[in-house]
Residue, then its C-alpha position, 0 to 999 in steps of 0.5 A: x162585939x163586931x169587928x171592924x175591917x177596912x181597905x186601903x185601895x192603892x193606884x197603879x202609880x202609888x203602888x209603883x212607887x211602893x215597890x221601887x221605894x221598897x226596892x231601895x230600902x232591901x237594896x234590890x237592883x231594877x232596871x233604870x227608867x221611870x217607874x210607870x205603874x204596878x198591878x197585881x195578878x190573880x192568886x191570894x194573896x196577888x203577886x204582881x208586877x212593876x212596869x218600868x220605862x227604860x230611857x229607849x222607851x221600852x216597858x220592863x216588867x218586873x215581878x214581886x211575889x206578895x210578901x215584898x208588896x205587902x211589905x212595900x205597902x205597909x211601908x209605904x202607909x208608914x212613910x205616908x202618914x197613913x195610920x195603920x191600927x197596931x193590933x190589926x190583921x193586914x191583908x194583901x188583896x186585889x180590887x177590881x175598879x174601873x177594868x183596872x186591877x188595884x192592890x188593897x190591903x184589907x185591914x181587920x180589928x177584931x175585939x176579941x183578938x185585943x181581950x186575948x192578947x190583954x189577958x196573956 
């Protein structure tokens, strides 16, 4: 049976507001200002980095390692209504568009994976 895989391709400012609103929820500290845009870095799974805006106009970055902007992301689709499949793997990957880096999670449904945990 083939499996299935899908993204879900997430811009700068959505994933920005992923991780401060991730942030708030684990009771992290950032930097006061606007949160402008986030953006993965190289590696498998990406780390990546939020940049913030202080009120005197300076852009901080502020690093995440992969797990926090997994787990951010999948807050994130929760807190957005985007449905995510229950018994799916979920990926943190990167994307490259328009000389931009994105973050993606790569969603996989693999039926033989449902046939196992059904039969245990």
């Amino acid at each position: 049976m083939p499996s299935e895989f899908r993204f879900i391709v997430f811009r700068p400012n959505e994933a920005a507001k992923a991780l401060v609103l991730f942030a708030q929820k684990t009771g992290r500290k950032l930097p006061a200002g606007k949160p402008l845009s986030a953006e993965p870095t190289s590696g498998s799974p990406p780390n990546g980095t939020l940049w913030i805006e202080t009120e005197a106009g300076q852009e901080l970055p502020v690093p995440f390692d992969s797990r926090d902007i997994a787990s951010a992301l999948l807050m994130y689709c929760i807190s957005n209504k985007i449905p995510l499949p229950r018994e799916s793997e979920k990926v943190l990957e990167y994307f490259k568009r328009a000389g931009s880096l994105l973050f993606a999670m790569r969603i996989g449904i693999f039926p033989e994976a449902k046939e196992k945990n059904r039969a245990a």
